[in-house]
N, CA, C and O atoms as a GROMACS GRO file, in nm:
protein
  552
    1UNK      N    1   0.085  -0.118   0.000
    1UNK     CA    2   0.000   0.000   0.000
    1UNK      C    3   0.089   0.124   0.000
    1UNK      O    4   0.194   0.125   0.064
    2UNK      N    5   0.045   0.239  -0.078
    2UNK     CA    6   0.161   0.342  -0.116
    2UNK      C    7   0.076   0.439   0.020
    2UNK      O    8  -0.045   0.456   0.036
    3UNK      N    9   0.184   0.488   0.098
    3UNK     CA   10   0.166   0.577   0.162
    3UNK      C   11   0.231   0.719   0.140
    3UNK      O   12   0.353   0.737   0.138
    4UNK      N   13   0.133   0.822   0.121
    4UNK     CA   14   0.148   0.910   0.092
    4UNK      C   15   0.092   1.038   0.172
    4UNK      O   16  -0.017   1.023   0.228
    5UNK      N   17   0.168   1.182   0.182
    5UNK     CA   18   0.121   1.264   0.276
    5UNK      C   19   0.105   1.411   0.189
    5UNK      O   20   0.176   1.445   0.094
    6UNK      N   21  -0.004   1.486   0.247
    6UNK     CA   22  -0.034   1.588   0.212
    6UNK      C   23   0.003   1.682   0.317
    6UNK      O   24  -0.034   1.654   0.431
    7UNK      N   25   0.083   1.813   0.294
    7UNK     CA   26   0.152   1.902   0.364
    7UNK      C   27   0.104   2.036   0.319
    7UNK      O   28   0.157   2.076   0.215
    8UNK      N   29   0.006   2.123   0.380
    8UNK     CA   30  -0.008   2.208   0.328
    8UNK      C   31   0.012   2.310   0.450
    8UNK      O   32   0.012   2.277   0.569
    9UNK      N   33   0.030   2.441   0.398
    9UNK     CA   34   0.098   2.534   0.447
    9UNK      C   35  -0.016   2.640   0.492
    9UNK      O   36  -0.121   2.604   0.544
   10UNK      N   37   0.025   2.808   0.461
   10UNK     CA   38  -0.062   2.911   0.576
   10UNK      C   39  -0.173   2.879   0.491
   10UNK      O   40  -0.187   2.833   0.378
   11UNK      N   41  -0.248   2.919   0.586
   11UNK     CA   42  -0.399   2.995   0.588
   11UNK      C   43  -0.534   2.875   0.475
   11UNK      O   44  -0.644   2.894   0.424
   12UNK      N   45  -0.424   2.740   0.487
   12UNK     CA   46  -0.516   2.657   0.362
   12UNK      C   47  -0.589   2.619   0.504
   12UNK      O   48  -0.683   2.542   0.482
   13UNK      N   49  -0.574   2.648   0.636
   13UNK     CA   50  -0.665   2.576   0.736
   13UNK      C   51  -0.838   2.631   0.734
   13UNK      O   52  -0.931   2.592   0.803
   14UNK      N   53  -0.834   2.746   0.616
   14UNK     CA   54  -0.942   2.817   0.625
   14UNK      C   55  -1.053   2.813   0.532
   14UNK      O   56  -1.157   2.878   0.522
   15UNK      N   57  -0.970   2.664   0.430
   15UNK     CA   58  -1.050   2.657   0.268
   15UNK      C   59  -1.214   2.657   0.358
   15UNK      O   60  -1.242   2.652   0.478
   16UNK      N   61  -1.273   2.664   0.269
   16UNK     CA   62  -1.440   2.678   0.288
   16UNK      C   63  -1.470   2.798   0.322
   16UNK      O   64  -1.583   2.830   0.285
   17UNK      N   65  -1.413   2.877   0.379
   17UNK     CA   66  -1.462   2.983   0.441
   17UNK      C   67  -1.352   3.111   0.326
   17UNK      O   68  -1.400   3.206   0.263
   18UNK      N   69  -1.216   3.074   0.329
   18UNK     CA   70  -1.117   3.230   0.281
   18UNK      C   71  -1.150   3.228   0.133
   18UNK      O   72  -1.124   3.123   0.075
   19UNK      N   73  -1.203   3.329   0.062
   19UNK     CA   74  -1.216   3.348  -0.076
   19UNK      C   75  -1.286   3.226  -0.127
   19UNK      O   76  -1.218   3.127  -0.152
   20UNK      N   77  -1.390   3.224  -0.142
   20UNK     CA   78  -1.408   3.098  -0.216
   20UNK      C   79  -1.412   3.117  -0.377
   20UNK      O   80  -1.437   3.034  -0.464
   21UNK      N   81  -1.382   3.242  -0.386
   21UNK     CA   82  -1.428   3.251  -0.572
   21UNK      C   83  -1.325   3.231  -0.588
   21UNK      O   84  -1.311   3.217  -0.709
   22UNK      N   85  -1.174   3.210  -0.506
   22UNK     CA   86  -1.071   3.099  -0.559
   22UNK      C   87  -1.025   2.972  -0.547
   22UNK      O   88  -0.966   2.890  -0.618
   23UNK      N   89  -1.093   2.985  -0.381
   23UNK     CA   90  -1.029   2.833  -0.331
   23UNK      C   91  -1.173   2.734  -0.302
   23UNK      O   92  -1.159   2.614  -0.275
   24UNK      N   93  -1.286   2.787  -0.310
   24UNK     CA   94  -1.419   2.697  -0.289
   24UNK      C   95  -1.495   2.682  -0.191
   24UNK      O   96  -1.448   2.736  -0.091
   25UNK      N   97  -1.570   2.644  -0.179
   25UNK     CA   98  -1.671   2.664  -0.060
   25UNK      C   99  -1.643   2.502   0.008
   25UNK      O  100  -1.695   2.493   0.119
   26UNK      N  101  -1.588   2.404  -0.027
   26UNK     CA  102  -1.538   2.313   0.059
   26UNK      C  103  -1.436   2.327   0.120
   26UNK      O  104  -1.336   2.383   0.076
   27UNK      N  105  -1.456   2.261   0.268
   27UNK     CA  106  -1.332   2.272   0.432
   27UNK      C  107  -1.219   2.152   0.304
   27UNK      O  108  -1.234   2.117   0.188
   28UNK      N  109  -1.139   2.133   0.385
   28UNK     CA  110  -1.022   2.042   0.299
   28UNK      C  111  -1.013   1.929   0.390
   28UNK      O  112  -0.928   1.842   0.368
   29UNK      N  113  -1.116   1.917   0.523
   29UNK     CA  114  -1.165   1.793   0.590
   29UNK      C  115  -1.221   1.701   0.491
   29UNK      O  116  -1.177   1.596   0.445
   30UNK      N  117  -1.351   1.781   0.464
   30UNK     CA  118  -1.433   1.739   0.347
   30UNK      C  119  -1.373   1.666   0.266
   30UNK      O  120  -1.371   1.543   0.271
   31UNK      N  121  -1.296   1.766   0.147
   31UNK     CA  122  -1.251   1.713   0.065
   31UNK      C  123  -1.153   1.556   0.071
   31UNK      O  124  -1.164   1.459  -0.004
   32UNK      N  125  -1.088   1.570   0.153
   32UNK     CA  126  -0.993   1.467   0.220
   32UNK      C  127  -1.087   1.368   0.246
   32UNK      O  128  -1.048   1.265   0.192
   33UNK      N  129  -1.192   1.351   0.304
   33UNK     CA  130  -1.249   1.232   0.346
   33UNK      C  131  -1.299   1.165   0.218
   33UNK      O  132  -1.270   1.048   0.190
   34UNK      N  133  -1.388   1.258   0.130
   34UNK     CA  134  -1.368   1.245  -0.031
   34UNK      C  135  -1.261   1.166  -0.064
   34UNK      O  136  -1.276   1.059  -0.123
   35UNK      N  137  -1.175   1.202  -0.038
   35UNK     CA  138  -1.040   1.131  -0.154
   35UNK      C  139  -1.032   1.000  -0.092
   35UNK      O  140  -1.009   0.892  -0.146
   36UNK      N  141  -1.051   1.022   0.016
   36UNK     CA  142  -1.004   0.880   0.162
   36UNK      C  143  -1.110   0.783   0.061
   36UNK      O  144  -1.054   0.720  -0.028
   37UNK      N  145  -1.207   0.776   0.069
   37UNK     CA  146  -1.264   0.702   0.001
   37UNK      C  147  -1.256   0.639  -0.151
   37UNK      O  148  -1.294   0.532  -0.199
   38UNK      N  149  -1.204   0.731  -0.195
   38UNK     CA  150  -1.208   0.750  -0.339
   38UNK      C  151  -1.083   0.626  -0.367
   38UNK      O  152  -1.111   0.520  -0.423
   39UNK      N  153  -0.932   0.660  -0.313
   39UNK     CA  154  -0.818   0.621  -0.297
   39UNK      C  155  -0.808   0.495  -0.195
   39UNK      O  156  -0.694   0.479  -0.151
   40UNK      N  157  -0.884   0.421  -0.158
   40UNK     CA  158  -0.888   0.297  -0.079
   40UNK      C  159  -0.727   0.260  -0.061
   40UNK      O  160  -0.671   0.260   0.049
   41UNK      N  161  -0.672   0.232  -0.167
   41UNK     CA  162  -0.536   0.120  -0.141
   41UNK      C  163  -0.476   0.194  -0.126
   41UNK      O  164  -0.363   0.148  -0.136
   42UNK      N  165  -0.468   0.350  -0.093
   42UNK     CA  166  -0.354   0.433  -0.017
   42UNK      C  167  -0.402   0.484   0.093
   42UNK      O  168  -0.512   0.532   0.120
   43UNK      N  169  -0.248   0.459   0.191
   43UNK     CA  170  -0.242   0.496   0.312
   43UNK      C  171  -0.244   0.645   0.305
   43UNK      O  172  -0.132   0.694   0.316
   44UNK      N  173  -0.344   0.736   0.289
   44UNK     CA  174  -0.290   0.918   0.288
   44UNK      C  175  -0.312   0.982   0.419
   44UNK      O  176  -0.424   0.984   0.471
   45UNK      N  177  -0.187   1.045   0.485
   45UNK     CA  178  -0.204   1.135   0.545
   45UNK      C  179  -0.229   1.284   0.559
   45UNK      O  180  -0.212   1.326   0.444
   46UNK      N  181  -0.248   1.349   0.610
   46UNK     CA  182  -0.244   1.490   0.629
   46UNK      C  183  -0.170   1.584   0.728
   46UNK      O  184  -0.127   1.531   0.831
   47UNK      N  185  -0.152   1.704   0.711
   47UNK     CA  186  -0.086   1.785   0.780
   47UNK      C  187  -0.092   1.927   0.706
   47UNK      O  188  -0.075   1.962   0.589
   48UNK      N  189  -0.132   2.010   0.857
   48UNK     CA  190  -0.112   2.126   0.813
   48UNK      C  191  -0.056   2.222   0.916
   48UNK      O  192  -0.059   2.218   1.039
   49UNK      N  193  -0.007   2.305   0.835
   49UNK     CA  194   0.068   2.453   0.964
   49UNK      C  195   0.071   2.584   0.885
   49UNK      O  196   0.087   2.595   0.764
   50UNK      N  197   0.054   2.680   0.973
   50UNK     CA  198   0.065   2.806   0.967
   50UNK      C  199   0.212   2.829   0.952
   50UNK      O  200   0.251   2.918   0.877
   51UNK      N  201   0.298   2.753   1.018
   51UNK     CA  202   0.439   2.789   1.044
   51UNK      C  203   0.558   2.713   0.962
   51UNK      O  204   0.577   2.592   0.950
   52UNK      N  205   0.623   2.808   0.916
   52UNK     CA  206   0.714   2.763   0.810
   52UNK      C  207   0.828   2.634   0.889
   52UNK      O  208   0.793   2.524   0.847
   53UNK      N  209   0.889   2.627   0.938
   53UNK     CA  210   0.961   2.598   1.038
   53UNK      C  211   0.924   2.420   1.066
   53UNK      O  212   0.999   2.327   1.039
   54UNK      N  213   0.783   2.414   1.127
   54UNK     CA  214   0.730   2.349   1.116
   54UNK      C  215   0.690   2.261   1.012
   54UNK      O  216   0.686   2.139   1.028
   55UNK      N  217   0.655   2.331   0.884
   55UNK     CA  218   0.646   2.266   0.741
   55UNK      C  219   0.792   2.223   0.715
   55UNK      O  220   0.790   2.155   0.612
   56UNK      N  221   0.887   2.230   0.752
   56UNK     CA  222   1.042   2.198   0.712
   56UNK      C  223   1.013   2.067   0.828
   56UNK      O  224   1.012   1.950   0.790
   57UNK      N  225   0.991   2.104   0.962
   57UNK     CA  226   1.052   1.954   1.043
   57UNK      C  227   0.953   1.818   0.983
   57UNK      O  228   0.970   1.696   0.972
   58UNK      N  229   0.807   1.944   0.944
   58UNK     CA  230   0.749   1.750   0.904
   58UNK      C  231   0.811   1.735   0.744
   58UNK      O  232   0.758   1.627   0.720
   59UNK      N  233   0.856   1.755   0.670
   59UNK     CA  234   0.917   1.671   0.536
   59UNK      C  235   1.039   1.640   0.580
   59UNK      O  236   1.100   1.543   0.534
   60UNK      N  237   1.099   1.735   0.694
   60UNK     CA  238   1.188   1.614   0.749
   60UNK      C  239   1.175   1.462   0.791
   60UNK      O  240   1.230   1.376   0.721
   61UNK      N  241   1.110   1.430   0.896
   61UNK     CA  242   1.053   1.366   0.949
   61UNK      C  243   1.012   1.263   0.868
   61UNK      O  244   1.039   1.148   0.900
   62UNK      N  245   0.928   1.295   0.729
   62UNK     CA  246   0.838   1.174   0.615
   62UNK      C  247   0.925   1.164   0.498
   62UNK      O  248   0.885   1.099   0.402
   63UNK      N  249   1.036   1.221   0.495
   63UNK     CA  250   1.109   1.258   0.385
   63UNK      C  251   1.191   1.146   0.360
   63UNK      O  252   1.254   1.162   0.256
   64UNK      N  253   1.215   1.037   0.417
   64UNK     CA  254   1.284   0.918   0.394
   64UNK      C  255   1.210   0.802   0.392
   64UNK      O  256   1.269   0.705   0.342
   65UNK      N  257   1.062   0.779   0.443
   65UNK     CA  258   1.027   0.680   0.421
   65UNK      C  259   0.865   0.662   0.390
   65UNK      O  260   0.798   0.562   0.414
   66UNK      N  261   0.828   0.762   0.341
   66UNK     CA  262   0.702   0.752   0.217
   66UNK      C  263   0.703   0.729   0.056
   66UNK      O  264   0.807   0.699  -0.003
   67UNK      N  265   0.598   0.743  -0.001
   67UNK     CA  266   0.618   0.724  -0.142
   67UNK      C  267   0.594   0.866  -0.196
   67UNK      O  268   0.604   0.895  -0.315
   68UNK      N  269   0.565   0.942  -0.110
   68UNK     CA  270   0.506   1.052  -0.182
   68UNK      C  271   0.467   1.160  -0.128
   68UNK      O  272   0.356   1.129  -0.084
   69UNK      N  273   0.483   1.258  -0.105
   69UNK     CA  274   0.473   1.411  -0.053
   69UNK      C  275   0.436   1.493  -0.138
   69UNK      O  276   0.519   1.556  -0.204
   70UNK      N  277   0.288   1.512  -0.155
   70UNK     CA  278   0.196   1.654  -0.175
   70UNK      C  279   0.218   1.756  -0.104
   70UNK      O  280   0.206   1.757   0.018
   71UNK      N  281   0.257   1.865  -0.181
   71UNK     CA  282   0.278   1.983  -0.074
   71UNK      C  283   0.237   2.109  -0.160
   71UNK      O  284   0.275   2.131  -0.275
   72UNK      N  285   0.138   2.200  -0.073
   72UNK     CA  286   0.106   2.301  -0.090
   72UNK      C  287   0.150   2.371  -0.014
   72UNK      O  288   0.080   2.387   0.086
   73UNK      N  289   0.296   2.455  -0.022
   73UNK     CA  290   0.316   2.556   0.077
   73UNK      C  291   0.257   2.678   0.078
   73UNK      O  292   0.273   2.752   0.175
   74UNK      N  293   0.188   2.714  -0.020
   74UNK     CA  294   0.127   2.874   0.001
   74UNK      C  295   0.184   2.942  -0.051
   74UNK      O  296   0.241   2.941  -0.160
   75UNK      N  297   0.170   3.038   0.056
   75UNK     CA  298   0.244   3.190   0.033
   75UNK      C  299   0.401   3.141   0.031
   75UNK      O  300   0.494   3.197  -0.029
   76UNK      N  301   0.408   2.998   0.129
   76UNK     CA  302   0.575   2.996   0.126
   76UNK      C  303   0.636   2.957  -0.002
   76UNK      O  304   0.758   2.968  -0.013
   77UNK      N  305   0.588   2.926  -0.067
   77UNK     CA  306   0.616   2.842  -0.199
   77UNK      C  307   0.731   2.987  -0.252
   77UNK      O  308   0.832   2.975  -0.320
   78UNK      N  309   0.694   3.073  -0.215
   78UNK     CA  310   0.720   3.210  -0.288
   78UNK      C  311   0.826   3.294  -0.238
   78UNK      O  312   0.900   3.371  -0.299
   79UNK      N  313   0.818   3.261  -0.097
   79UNK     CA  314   0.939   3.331   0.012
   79UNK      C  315   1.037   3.229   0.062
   79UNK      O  316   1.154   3.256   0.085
   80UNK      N  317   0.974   3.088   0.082
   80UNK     CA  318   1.089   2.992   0.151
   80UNK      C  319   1.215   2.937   0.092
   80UNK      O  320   1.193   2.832   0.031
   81UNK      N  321   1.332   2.972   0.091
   81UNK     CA  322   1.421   2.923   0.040
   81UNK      C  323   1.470   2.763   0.096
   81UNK      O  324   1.532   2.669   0.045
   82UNK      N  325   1.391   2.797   0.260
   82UNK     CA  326   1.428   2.676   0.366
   82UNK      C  327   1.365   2.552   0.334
   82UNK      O  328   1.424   2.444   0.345
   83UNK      N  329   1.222   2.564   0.287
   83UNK     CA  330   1.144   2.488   0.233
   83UNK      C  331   1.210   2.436   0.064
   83UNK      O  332   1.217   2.316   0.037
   84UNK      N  333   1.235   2.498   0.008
   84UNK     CA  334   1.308   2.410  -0.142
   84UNK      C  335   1.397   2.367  -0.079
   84UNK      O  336   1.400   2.246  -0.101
   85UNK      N  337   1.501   2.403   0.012
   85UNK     CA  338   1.653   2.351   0.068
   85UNK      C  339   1.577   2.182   0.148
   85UNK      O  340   1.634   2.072   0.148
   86UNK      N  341   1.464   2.208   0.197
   86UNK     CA  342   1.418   2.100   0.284
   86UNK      C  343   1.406   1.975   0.172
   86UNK      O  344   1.451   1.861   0.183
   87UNK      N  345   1.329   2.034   0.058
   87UNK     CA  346   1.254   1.890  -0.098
   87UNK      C  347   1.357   1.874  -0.137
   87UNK      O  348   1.378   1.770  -0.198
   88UNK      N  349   1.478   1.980  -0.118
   88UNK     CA  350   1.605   1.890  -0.175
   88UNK      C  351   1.673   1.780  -0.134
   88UNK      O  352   1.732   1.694  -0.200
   89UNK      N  353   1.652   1.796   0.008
   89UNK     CA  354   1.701   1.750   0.092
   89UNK      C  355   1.652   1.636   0.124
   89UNK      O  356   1.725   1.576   0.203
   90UNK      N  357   1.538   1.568   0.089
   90UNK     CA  358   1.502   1.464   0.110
   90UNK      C  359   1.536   1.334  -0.002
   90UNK      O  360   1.604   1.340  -0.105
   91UNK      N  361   1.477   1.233   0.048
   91UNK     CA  362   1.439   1.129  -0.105
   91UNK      C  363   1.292   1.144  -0.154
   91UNK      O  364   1.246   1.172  -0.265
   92UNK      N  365   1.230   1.114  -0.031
   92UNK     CA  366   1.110   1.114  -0.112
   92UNK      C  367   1.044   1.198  -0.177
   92UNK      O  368   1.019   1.309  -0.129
   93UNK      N  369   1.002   1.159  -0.303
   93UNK     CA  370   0.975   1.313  -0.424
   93UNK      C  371   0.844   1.359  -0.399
   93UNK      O  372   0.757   1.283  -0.357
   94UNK      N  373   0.828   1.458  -0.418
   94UNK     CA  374   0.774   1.609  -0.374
   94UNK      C  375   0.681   1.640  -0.508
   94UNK      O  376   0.727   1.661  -0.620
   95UNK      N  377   0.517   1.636  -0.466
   95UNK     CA  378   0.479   1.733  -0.586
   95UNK      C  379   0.435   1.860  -0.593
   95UNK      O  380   0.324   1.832  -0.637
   96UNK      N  381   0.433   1.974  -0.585
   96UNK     CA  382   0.412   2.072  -0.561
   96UNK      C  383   0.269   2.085  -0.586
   96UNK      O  384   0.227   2.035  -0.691
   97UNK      N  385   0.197   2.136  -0.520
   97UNK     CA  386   0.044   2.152  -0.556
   97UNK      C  387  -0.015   2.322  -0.517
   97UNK      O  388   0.018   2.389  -0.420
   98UNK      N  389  -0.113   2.361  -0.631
   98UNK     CA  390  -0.152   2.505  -0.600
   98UNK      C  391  -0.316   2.489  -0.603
   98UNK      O  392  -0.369   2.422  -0.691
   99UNK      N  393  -0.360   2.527  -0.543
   99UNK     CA  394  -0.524   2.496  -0.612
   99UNK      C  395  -0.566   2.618  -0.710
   99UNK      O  396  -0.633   2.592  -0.810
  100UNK      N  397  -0.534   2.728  -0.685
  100UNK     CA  398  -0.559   2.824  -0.791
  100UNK      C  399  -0.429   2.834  -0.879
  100UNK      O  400  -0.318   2.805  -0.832
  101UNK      N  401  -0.454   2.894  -1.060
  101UNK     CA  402  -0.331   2.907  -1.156
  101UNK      C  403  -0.227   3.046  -1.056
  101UNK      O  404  -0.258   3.164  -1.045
  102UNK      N  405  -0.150   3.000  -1.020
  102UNK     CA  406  -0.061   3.111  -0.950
  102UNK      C  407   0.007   3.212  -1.078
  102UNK      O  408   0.020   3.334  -1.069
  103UNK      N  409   0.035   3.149  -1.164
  103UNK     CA  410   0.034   3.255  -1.299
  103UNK      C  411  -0.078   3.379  -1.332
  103UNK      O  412  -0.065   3.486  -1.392
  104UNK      N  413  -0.184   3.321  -1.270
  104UNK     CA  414  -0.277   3.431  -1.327
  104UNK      C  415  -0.308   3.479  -1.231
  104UNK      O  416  -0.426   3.485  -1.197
  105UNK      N  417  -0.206   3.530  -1.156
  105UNK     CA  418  -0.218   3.575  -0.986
  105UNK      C  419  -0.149   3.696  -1.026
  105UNK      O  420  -0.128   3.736  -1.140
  106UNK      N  421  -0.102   3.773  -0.861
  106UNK     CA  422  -0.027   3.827  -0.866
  106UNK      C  423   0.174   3.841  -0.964
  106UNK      O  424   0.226   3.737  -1.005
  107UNK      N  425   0.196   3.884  -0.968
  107UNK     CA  426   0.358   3.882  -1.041
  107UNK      C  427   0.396   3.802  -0.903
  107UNK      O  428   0.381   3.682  -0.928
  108UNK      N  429   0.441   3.822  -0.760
  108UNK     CA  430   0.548   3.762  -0.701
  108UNK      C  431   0.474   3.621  -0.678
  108UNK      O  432   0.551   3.536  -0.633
  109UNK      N  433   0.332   3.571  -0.699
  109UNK     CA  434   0.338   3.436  -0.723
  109UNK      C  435   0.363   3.361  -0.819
  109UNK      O  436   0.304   3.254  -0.836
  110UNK      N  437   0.499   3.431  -0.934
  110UNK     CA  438   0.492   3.327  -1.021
  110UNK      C  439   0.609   3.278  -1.026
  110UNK      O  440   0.649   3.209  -1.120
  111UNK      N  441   0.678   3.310  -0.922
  111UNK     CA  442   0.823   3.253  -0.867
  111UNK      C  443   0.776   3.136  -0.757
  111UNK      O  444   0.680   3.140  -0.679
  112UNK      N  445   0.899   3.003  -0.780
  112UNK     CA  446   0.845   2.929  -0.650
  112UNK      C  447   1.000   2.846  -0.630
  112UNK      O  448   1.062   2.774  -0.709
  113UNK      N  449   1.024   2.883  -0.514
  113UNK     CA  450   1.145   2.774  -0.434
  113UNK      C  451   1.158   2.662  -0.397
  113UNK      O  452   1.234   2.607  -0.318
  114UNK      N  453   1.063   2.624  -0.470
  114UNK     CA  454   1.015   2.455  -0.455
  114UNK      C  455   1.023   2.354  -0.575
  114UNK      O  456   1.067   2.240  -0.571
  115UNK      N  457   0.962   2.433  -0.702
  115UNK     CA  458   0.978   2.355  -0.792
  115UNK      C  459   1.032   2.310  -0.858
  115UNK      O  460   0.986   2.213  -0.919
  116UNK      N  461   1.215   2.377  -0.892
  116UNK     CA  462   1.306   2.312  -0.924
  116UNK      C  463   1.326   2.193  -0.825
  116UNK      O  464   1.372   2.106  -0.898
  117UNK      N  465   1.318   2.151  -0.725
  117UNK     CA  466   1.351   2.046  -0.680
  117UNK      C  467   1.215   1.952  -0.659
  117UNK      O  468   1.237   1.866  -0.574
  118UNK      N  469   1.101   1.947  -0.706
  118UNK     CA  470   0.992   1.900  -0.678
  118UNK      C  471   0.966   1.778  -0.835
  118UNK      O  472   1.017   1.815  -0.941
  119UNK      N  473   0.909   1.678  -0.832
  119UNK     CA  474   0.897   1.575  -0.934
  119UNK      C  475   0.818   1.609  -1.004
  119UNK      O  476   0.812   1.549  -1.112
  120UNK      N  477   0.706   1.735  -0.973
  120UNK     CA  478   0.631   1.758  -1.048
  120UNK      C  479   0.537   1.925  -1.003
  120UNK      O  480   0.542   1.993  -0.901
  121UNK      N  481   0.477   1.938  -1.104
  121UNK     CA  482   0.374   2.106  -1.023
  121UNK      C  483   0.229   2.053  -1.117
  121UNK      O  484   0.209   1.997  -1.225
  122UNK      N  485   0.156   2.100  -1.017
  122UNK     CA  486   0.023   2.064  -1.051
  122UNK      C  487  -0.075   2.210  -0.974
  122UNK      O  488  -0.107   2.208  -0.855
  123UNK      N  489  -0.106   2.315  -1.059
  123UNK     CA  490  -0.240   2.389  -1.062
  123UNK      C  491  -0.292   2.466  -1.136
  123UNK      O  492  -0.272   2.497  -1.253
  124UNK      N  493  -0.394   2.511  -1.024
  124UNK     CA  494  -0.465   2.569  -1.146
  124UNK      C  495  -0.644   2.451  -1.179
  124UNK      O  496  -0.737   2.466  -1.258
  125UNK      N  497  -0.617   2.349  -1.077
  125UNK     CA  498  -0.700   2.262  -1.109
  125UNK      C  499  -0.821   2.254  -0.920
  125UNK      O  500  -0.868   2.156  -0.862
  126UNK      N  501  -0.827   2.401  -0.887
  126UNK     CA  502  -0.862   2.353  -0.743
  126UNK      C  503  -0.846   2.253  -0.683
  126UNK      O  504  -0.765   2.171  -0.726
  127UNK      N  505  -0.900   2.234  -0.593
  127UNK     CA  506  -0.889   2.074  -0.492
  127UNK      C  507  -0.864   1.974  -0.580
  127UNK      O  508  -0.802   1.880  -0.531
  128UNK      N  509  -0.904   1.961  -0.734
  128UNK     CA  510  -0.912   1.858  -0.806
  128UNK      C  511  -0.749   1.815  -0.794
  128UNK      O  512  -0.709   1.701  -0.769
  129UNK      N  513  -0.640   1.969  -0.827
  129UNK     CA  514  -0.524   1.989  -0.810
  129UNK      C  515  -0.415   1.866  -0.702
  129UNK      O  516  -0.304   1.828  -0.741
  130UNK      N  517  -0.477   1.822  -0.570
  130UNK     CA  518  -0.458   1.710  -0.537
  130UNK      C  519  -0.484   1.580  -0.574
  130UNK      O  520  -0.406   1.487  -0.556
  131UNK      N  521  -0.603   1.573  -0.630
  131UNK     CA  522  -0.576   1.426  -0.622
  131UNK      C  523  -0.496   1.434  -0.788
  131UNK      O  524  -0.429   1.332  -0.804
  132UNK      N  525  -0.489   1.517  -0.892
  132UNK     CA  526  -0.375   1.444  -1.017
  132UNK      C  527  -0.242   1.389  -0.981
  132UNK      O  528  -0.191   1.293  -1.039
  133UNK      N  529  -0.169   1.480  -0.843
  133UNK     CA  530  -0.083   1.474  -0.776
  133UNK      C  531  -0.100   1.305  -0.733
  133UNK      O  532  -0.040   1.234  -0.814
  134UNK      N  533  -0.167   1.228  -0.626
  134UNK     CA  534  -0.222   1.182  -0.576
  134UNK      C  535  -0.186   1.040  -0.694
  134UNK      O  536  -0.116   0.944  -0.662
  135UNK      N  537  -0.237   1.052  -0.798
  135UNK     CA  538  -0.258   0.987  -0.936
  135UNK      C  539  -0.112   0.965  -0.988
  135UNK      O  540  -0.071   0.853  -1.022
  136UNK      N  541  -0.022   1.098  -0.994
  136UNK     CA  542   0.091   1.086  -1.016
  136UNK      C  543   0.183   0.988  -0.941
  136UNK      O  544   0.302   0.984  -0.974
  137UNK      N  545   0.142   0.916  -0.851
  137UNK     CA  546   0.208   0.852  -0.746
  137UNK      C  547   0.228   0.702  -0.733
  137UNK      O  548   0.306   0.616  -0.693
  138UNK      N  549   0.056   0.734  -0.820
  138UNK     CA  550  -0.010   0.552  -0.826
  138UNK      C  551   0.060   0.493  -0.965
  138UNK      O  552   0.039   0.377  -1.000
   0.00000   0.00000   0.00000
């Protein structure tokens, strides 16, 4: 069974409620229990933090012995140098996930410190945005 973890970063603790005309009117409980079902023969976990720091000790921590690390850092995707130094730093490969096109965002979201070292980038596809990731794995 492929075990795999989802790591997402600031303020995704607020999907359902922050902006939904970008990020949706579903919690990411929801959605997750969705996938839980959906994905039977994978073990998926979750995790989330406000704090950068924190997003570095857990891909520490899963970074040697999963199949797979979904990660939505956020806003950090954009400022963390610590966080790309962290996906480098591991084995287990990294897919970067956005739920909204960060291209058709602001200019400083279209830089990211993650994705040169990440196996793959996936958005632009909302929540759907996880599970291709998810797919990429299987």
């Amino acid at each position: 069974m492929k075990k795999i973890i989802i790591i997402n970063g600031p303020n995704l603790n607020l999907l359902g409620k922050r902006e939904p005309n970008i990020y949706g009117s579903l919690t990411f409980t929801e959605f997750l229990d969705e996938v839980k079902d959906k994905y039977t023969g994978v073990k998926l976990e979750y995790y989330q933090s406000n704090i950068e720091g924190e997003l570095i000790n857990k891909l520490h921590e899963v970074g040697f012995d999963y199949d797979g690390i979904i990660l939505n850092a956020a806003a950090y995707t954009h400022t963390s140098i610590g966080l790309g130094d962290a996906v480098k730093a591991i084995e287990t490969p990294v897919v970067e996930v956005h739920i909204s096109n960060t291209f058709a965002r602001e200019e400083f979201r279209h830089q990211s410190f993650i994705s040169s070292n990440a196996k793959g980038v996936v958005l632009g596809f909302g929540l759907q945005s996880y599970e291709l990731a998810i797919q990429s794995f299987l």
